[in-house]
DOLONU-574466 format. One record per atom (N, C-alpha, C): x, y, z. Coordinates in steps of 0.2 Angstrom, whole numbers, plus 5000, padded with zeros to 4 digits. Layout:
N
XYZ...
! end
This chain:
731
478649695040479349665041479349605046479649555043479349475047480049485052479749455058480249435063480249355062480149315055479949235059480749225056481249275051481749255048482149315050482749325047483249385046482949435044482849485047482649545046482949595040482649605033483049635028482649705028482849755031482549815034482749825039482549905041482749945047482049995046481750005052481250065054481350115061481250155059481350205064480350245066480350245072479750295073479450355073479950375071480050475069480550485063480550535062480750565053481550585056481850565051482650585053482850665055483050675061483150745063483750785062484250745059485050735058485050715049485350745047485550695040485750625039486350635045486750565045486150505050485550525051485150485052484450465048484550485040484150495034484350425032483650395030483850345026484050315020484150275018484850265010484550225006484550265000484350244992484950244988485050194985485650224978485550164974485950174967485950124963486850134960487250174964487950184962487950214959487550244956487750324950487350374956486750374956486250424963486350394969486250434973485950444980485650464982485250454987484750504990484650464999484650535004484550515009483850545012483250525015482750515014482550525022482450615022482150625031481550595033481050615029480250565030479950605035479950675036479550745038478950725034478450715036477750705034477650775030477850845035477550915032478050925030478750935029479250975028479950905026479450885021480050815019480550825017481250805015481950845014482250745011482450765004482850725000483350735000484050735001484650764998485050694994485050724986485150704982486050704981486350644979486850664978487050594972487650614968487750574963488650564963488850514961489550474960490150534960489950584952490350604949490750694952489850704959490050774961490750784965491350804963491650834966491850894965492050934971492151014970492651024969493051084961493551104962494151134965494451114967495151154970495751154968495851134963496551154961496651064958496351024963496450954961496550934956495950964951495850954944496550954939496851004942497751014937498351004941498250964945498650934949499050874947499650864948500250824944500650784948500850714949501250704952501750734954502350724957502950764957503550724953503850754951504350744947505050724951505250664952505450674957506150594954506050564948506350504948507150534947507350604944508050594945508250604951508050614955508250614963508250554965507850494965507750444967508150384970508950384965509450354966509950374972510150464973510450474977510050474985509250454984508950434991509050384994508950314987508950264989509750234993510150294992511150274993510950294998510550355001510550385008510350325014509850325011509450265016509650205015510150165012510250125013511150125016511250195016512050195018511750205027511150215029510750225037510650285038510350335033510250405035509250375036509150375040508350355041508050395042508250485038507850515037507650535029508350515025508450545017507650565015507250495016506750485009506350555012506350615016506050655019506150715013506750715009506850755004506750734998506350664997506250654990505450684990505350754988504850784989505150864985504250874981504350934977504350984981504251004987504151034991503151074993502951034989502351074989501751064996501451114997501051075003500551055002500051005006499950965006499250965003498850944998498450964994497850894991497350904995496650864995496350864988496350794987495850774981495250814982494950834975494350854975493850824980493450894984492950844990492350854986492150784987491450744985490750784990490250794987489850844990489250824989488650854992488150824990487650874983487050864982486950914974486350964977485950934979485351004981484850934988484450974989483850944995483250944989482750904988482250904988481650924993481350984992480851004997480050994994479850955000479150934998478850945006478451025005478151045009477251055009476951025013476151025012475951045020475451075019475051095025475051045032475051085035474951055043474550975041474650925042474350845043474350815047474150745048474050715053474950695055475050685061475850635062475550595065474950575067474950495071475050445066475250385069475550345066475950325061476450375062477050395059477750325058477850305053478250245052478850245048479450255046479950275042480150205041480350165036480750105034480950115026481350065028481950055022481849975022481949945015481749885012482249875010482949815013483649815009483349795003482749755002482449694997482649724990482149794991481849834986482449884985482749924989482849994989482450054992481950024993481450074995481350095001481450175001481050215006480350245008480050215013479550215013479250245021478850345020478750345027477950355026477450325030476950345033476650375037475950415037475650435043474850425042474350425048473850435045473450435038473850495034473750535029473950535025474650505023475050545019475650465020475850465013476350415010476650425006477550435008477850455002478350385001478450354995479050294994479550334989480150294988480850304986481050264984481350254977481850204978482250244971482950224971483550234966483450204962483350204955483150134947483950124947484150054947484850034943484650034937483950014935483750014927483750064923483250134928483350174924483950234925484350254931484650274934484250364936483850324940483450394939483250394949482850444950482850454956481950454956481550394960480950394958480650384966480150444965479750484972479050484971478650444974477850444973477550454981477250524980477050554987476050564985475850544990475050564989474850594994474450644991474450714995474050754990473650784995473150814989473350884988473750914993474150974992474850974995475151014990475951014992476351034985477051084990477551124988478251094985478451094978479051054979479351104975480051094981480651164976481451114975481851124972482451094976482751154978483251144981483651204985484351164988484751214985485251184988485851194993485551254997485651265003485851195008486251175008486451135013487251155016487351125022487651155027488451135022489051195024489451205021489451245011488951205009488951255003489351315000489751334998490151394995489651444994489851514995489551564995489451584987490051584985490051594977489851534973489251504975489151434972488451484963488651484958488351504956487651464953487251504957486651454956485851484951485851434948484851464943484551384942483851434944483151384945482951394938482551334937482051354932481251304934480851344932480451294931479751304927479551254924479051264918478551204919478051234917477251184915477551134909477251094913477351014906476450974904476450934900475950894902475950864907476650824909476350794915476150834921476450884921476450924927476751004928477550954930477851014928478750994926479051044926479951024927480151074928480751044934480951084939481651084937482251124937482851134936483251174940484151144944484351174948484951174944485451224942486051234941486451264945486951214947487551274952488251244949488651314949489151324945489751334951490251284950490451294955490851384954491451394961491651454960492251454955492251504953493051504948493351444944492751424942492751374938492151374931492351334927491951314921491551264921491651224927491151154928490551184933490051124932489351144936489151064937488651094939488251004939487551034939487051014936486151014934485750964939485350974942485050924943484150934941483750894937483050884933482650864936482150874939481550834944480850844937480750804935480150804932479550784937478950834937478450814943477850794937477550734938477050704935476250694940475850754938475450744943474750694942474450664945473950634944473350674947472850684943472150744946472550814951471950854951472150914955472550964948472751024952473051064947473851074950474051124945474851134947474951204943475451244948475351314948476251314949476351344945477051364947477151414951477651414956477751464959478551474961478951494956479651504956480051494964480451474967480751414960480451354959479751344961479551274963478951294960478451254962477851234961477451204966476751224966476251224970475751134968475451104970475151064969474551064973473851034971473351054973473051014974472750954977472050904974472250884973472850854972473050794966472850704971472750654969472850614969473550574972474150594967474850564969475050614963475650604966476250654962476950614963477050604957477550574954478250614952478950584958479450644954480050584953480250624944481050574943481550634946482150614947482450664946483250624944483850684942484250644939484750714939485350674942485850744939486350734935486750804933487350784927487850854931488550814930489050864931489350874925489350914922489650954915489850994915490451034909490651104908490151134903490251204906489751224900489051224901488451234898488051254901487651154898487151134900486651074900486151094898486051044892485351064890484751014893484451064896483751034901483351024896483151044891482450994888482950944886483550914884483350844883483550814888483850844894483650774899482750784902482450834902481750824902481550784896481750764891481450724888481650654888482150624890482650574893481950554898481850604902481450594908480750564905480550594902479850584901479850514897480450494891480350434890480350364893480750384899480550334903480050304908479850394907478950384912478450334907478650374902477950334896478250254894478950234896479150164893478550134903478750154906478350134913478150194917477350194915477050264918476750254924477050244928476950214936477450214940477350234948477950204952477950124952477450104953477650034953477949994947477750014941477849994934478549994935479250064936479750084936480050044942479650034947480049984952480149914950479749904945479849794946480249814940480549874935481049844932481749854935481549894941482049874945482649824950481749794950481949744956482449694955482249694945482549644942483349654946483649694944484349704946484549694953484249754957484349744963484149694968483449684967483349624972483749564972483949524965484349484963484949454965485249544967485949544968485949514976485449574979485449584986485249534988484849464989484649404991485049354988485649374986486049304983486349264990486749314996486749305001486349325006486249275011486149285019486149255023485949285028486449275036485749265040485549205045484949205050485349185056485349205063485749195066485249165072484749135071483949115076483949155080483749235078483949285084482949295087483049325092482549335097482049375091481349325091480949375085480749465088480749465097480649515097481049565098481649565096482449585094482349615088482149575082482049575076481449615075481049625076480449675078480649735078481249755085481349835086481549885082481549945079481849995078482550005077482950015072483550025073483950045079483750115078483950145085483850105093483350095092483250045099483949955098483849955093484149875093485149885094484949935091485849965092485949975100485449965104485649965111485749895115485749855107485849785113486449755111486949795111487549765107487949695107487349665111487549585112487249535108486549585106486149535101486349505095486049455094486049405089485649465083485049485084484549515079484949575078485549605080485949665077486249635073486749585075487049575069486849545064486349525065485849505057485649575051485449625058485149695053485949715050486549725053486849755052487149715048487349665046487649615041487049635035486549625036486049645031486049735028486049775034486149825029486949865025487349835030487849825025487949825018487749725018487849705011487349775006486649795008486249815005486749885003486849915008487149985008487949985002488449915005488749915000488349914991488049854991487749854983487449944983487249974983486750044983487450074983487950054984488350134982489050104978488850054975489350024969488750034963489350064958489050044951489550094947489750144946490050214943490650174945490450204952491050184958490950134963491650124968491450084970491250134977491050114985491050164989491550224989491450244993491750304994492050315001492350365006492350345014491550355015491050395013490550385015489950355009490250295008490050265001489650304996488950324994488750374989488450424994488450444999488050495002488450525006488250605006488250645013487850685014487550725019487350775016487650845017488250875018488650925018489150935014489551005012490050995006490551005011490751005018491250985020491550925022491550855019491650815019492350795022492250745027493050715030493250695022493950715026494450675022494150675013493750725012493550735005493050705003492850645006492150595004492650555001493350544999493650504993493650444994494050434989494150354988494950344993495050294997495650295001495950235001496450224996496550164993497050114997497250165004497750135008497550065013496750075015496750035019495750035016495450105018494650095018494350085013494550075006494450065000494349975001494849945001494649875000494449825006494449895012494149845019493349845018493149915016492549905013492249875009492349835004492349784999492549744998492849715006492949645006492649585004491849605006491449565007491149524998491449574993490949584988491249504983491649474983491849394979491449334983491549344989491349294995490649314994490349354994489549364997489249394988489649374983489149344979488749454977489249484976489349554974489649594970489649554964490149554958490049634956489649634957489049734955489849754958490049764965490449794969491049784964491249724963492049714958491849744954491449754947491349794942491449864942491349884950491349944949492049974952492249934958492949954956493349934950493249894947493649874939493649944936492849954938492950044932493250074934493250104939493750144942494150144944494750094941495550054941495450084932495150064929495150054922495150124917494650154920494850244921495350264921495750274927496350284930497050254928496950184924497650154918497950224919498050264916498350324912498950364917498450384921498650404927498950374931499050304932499450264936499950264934500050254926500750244923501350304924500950374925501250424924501650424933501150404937501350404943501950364943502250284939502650244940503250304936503050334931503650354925503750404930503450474933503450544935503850554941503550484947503950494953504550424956504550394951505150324951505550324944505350354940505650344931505650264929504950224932505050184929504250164927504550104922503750054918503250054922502650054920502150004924501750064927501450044932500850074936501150064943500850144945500750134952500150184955499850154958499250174962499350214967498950274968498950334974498550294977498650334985498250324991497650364990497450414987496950454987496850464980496050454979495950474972495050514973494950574968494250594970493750554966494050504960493950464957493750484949494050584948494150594942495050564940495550594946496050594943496250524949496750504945497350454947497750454950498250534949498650544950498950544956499550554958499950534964500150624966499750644968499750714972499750734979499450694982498950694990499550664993500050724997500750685000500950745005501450735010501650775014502150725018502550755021503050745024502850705028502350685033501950655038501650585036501350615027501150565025501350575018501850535017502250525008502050485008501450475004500850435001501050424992501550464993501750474982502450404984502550394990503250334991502850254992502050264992501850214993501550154986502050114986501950064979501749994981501349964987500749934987500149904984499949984981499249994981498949974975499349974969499149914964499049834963499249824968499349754969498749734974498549774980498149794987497449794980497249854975496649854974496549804967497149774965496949714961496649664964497049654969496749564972496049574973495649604973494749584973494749564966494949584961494749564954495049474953495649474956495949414956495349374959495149384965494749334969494349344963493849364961493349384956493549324951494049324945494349264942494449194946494649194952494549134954493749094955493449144958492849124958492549094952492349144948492149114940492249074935493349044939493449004936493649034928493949104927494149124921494449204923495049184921495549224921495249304917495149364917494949424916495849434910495449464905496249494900496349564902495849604906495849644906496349674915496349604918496849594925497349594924497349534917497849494914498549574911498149614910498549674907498849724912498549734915498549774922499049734926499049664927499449614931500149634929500349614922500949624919501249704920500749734920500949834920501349824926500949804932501249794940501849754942502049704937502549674936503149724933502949734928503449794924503449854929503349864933503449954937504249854942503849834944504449814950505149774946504849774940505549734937506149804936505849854936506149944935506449944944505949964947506049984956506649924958506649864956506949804960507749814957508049844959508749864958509349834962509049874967509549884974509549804978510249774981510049724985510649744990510349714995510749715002511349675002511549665008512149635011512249545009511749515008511449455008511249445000511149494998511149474989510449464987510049504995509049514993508949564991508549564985508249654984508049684989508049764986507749794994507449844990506849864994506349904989506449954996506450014991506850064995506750134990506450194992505950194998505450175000505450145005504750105006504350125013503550095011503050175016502450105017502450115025501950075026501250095030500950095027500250165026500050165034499950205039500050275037500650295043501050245044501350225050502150245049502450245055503250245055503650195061504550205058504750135062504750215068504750185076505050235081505650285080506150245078506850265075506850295069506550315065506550325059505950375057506150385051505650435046505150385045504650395039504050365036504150345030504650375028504850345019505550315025505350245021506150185024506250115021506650075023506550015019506149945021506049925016505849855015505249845020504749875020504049865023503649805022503549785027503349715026502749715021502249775021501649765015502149745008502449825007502749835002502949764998503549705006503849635002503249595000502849595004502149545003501849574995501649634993501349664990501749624981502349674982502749644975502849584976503049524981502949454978502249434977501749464979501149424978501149464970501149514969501149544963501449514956501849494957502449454952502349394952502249354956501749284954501149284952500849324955499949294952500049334945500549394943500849404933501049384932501349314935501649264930501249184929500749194935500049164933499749184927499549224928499349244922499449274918500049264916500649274909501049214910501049154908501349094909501949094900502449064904502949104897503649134900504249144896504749194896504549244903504049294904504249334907503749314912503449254914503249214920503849214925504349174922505149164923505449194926505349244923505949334924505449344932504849354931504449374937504449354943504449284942504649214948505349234950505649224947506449244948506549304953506149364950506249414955506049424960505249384962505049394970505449344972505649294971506149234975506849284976506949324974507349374976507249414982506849414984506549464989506649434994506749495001507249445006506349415011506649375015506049355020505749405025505049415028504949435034505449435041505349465043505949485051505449485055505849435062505049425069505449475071505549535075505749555080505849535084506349565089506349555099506049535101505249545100504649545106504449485102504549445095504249375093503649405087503649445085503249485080503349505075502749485071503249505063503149585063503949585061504149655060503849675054503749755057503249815051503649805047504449825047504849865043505449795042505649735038505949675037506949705036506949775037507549805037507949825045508549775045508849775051508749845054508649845060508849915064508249945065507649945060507049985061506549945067506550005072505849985078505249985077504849955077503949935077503850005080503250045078502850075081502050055081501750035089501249985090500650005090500650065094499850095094499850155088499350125081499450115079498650085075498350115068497550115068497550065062498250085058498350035053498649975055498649905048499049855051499149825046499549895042499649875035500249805034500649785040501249745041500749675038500149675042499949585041499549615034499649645029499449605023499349565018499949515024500249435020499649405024499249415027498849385032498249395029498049455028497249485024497549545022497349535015496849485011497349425007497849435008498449395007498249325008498649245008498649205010499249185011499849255009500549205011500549195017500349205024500449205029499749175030499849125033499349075038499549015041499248995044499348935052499348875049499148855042499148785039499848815035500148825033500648835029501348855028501248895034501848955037501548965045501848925050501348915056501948955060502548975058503049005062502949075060502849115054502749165051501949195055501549155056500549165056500949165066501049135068501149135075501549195077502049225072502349315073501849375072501349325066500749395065500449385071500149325074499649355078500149395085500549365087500949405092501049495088501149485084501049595081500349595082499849555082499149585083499049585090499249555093499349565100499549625104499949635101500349715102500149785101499849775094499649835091499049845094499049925096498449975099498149995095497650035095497050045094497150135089497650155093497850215094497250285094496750275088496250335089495650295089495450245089495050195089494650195082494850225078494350225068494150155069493450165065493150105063493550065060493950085055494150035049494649995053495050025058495649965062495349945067494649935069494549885077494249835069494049855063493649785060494249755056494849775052495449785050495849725053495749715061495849675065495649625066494949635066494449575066494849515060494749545054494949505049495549485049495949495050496749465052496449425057496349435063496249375068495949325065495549335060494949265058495249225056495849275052496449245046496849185050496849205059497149185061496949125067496249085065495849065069495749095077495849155078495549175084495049215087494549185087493849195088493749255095494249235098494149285106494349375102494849355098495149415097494649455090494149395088493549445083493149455086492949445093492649445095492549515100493449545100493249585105493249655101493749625096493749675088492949715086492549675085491749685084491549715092491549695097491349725102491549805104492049805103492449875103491949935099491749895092491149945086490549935091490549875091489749905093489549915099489949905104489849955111490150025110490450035105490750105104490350155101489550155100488950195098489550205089489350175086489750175080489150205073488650155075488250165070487650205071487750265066486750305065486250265066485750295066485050255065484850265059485150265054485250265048485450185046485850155049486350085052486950105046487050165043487750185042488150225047488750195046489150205052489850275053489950265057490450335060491050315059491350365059492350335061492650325064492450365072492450375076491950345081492150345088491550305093491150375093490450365096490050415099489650455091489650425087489450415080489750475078490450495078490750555076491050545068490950595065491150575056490650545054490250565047490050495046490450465041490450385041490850355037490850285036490750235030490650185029490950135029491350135033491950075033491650005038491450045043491149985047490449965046490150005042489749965038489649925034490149935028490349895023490949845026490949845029491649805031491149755037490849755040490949705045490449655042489949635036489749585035490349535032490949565030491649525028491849505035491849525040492049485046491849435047490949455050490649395050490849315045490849335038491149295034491649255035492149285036493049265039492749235044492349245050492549205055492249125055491649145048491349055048491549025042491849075038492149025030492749065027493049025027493549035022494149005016493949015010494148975005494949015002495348974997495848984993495748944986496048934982495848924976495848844978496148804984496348754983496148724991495748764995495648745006495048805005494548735009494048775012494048765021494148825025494148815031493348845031493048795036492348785040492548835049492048885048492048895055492748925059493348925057493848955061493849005066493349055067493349105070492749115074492249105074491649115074491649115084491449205086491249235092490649195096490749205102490149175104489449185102489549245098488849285095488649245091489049205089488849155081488849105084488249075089488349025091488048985088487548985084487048935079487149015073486848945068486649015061486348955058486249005050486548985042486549035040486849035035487249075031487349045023487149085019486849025012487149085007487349045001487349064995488149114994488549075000489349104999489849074991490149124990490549104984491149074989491549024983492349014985492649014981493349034982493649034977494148984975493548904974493748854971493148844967492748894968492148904961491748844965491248834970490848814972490448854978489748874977489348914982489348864987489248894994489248865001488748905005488148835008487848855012487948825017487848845024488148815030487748835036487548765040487148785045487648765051487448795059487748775063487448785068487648755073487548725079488148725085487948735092488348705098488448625096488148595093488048505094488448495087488648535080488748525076488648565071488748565065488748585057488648565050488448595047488248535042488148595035488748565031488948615024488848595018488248625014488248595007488748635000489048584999489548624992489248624986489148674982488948634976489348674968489748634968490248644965490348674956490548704953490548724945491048694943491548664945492148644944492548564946492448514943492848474946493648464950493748474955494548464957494348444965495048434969495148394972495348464979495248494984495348544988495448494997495848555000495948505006495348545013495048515015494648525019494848545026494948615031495148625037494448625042494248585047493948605052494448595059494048615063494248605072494948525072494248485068494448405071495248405065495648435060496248435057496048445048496448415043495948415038496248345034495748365028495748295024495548315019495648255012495648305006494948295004494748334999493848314997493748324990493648274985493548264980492748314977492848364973492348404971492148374963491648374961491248364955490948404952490948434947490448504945489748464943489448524947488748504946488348444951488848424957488748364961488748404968488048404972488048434979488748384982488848434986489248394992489148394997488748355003488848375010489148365014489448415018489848395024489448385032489648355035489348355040489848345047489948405051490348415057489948395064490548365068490348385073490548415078490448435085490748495087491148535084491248595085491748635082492048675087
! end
């Protein structure tokens, strides 16, 4: 591992003692966390699609759109508790929790542990632990979607088991395992309980010299040279048939009868993706030298936040591809998962992949694309079932089989929440900007989300503004009031951004109609205290401490709010940002924050945002992180989410203004940072200094963009195909 550059790895000195300090392989269909026990080695395998059932699976929205009208006359006549009874009454009921599939156990007699080294290789995917004696690597195939394990050892037991903590008692489970030529093949089924689905998981073991002996449920290995295992799982009804995913398996051995063979055609994919961006921040080489665990105690370093912007991005790409993250992106190792392992579309879903248009991570939008696009069907039913109208609307919680709008409670009426379509499109938007070509497949979805508000936009106030009503601002309420109420400031921001960018990309007749209707929408509301109000509806009180800040999402990921364009508006957000507490300290609202302040050139305020994570012991020595301080939960949101910080604070583009630098902590005192997307379709590499900066554009598009730094702005003539340098000074 070089210390002469940015460190793209983590090593630790001892074997993971903890799960959540095991390290991470994926390729966004598999996982595997990788404890690196020399004698007593332990995989735990996990894959995209494992959810367990609970009743989830036949779970329905609530029927609720003839009632809808006589709520909205409530609430609007000033009963600020009505929307409390727009509800089927049922209690409050968790998307399927995502789990992990079985342990890989690979046990050989007593060995040597001197010299013992565990690392992880953002480059490659690969884990790799040594000792004197004994070498075992990892890495997940995007190519071949397989799980590929080469341990050399001249004797050694390998079983899977799926005893992991939480497991159901009635998990019905059968081994098999059989002689092959290569060696052998191993087989786990577990069936969940009181159901007809299961999941299989295949370990074909490939042995090189020595003998192999089975020994139910595993197998014994002898003498060998190295031993080779694929493995791969499947969730299905009904029973799986194992010889042909053993044959699947073995034909990929034979197209590449090697771990190394199987890695380089992997690297194609991964390595590619993963070095498009990086981040050197000229940090101390013997910083960059340490140990994760050790370098996580110096929370002021330069060389952390290298590692951690690096295993981030790594960690994000490794658990996009099926799907996009999860709260604990593709990994845990337990089946009592917080909050389910889901997908949480209110706020942790798109904080965690923020990063992926800017840092040049299209793998990450692909894979949310899929899993919006999955889901169509569902969405619709959500508009028609609980509003009786057109279009789509997105749930807050999905296990990422079903869509549907069920995950709701009086506390949290998360089925009142119509945001969320327009909140998980705008990456795909940025996506389109970037590449400079509008998606049909947005293009369709945009219009869906236009049709749901051309239905909901009925009602108007005293003043002749629509008023969306009931309206729910995630996960929050006014003091004075219930949780279902009106006119939410995300809610206004969401459907006007929603209705223009479909009538961008549907230009025409019902471009027209769409414009017409968010110009209907009434304005944000400062409050008493000089802050833009959560709730834009006379009479509703701000509630401040407070872990979301769903109110600035005209700020981030939005651009209707900001300081070159609405400087009355962006001076109310940061005074709410000012206000708002912490309330239970989650990762996702100290970094949440961060990114609004950047939005809002203030460097002290991202500065203190990040300091809070990383003084707050947030991250494993895994460098996936918690939700809580004191590494409580695991969860990936500050993982995945703070190399989007770093980014906010030194660049930030719109289709039409690149700001230089706006935020940047005193931790970012010098860098570079190279191979950024913007969404006027030009990469940006950028170096910086106390004495100055100096930014190369190099453009795919000709137009004309207005340039922001410290010194004010100026406009900058772009050329496709023509570098541009910028050169700053002080900032």
């Amino acid at each position: 591992m070089t210390t002469t550059g940015p460190v793209h790895g983590t090593w630790e000195p001892a074997p993971a003692a903890r799960w959540e300090d095991a390290f991470l392989s994926g390729n966004g269909h598999h996982g595997a966390l990788v404890f690196g026990d020399p004698n007593d080695d332990g995989v735990i395998v996990t894959q995209h699609t494992l959810v367990r059932p609970n009743g989830g699976e036949h779970a329905r929205p609530p029927h609720l759109a003839a009632e809808l009208a006589g709520v909205q006359d409530r609430l609007l006549a000033g009963d600020l508790r009505a929307a409390e009874s727009l509800t089927d009454g049922r209690p409050l009921q968790w998307v399927q929790p995502f789990h992990p599939a079985f342990r890989i156990r690979l046990r050989r007699p007593d060995g040597r542990a001197d010299g013992y080294r565990r690392t992880v290789d953002f480059r490659t995917g690969e884990v790799v632990a040594t000792t004197a004696d004994w070498t075992s690597r990892l890495f997940v195939s995007r190519a071949d979607d397989v799980i590929v394990q080469q341990v050399g050892t001249g004797h050694l037991g390998i079983a899977l088991d799926h005893r992991l903590p939480g497991a159901p008692p009635g998990l019905g489970i059968g081994h098999g395992a059989l002689r092959t030529p290569e060696g052998a093949l191993l087989s786990l089924r577990a069936r969940y309980p009181g159901s007809d689905r299961a999941y299989t998981g295949v370990t074909l073991v490939a042995v090189t010299g020595g003998s192999t002996e089975l020994v139910p449920p595993g197998v014994r290995v002898a003498g060998a040279d190295s031993v080779l295992l694929l493995t791969r799982v499947r969730r299905h009804t009904g029973e799986l048939d194992v010889t042909a995913e053993a044959r699947e398996l073995r034909e990929i051995l034979d197209g590449a009868p090697s771990y190394d063979a199987l890695l380089a055609r992997h690297l194609d994919l991964h390595r590619t993706a993963y070095t498009r961006v990086t981040l050197d921040l000229s940090a101390d080489p013997a910083e960059r030298a340490l140990p994760g665990s050790e370098l996580l105690k110096r929370t002021r370093s330069a060389a952390l936040l290298e590692r951690l912007f690096a295993a981030g991005r790594y960690h994000l790409l490794s658990s996009s591809g099926l799907n996009p993250p999860r709260l604990t992106g593709l990994w845990t190792g337990e089946w009592n998962t917080a909050w389910s392992g889901a997908f949480t579309n209110d706020a942790n879903l798109n904080l965690q992949t923020a990063s992926a248009g800017v840092a040049a991570l299209p793998e990450v939008t692909d894979a949310l694309r899929s899993l919006i696009q999955r889901q169509q069907g569902d969405w619709r039913e959500n508009a028609r079932t609980v509003f009786g109208a057109r279009g789509v609307v997105a749930p807050a919680h999905t296990d990422g089989e079903s869509g549907l709008s069920y995950h709701f409670s009086r506390e949290y009426p998360l089925h009142l929440w119509t945001a969320g379509a327009d909140w998980l499109l705008q990456p795909l938007v940025d996506h389109d900007e970037i590449r400079g070509a509008r998606d049909p497949r947005t293009a369709a979805l945009l219009a869906q989300v236009a049709a749901f508000y051309e239905d909901l936009l009925t009602r108007t106030d005293a003043d002749g503004h629509l008023v969306i009503v009931p309206s729910y601002s995630p996960e929050n309420r006014p003091a004075n009031g219930s949780w279902g109420a009106v006119n939410a400031a995300m809610d206004l921001s969401a459907a006007r951004h929603a209705l223009h960018t479909a009538a961008d990309y549907h230009p025409g007749p019902d471009a027209d109609r769409w414009r017409a209707l968010a110009d209907r929408l009434p304005p944000h509301r400062i409050n008493a205290d000089g802050a833009l109000a959560e709730w834009a509806w006379p009479g509703l009180r701000d509630t401040y401490d407070h872990r979301h800040l769903s109110h600035l999402y005209g700020v981030w990921p939005l651009d209707e709010i900001t300081p070159y364009d609405t400087p009355e508006l962006a001076a109310a957000a940061r005074r709410a940002l000012e206000l708002r507490g912490a309330e239970n300290d989650s990762a996702h609202g100290h970094l949440h924050h961060a990114l609004v302040a950047a939005r809002l050139r203030d460097g002290e305020r991202v500065a203190a945002a990040l300091g809070q994570v990383l003084d707050g012991d947030f991250f494993h020595a895994s460098l996936m992180s918690a939700h809580y301080p004191n590494r409580d939960v695991y969860n990936a949101d500050a993982a995945h989410t703070l190399p989007a910080v770093l980014i906010e604070a030194l660049v930030q583009s719109t289709p039409d203004r690149l700001v230089l630098l706006p935020a940047p902590p005193t931790a970012l005192g010098r860098g570079r940072l190279t191979g950024i997307r913007t969404r006027f379709g030009a990469e940006l590499d950028l170096s910086w200094t106390p004495g100055g900066a100096r930014a190369v554009l190099k453009p795919h598009r000709t137009l004309r963009i207005d340039l922001w730094t410290s010194s004010g702005t100026q406009p900058l003539d772009l050329v496709a195909g023509e570098d541009h340098v910028l050169t700053l000074g002080t900032w």
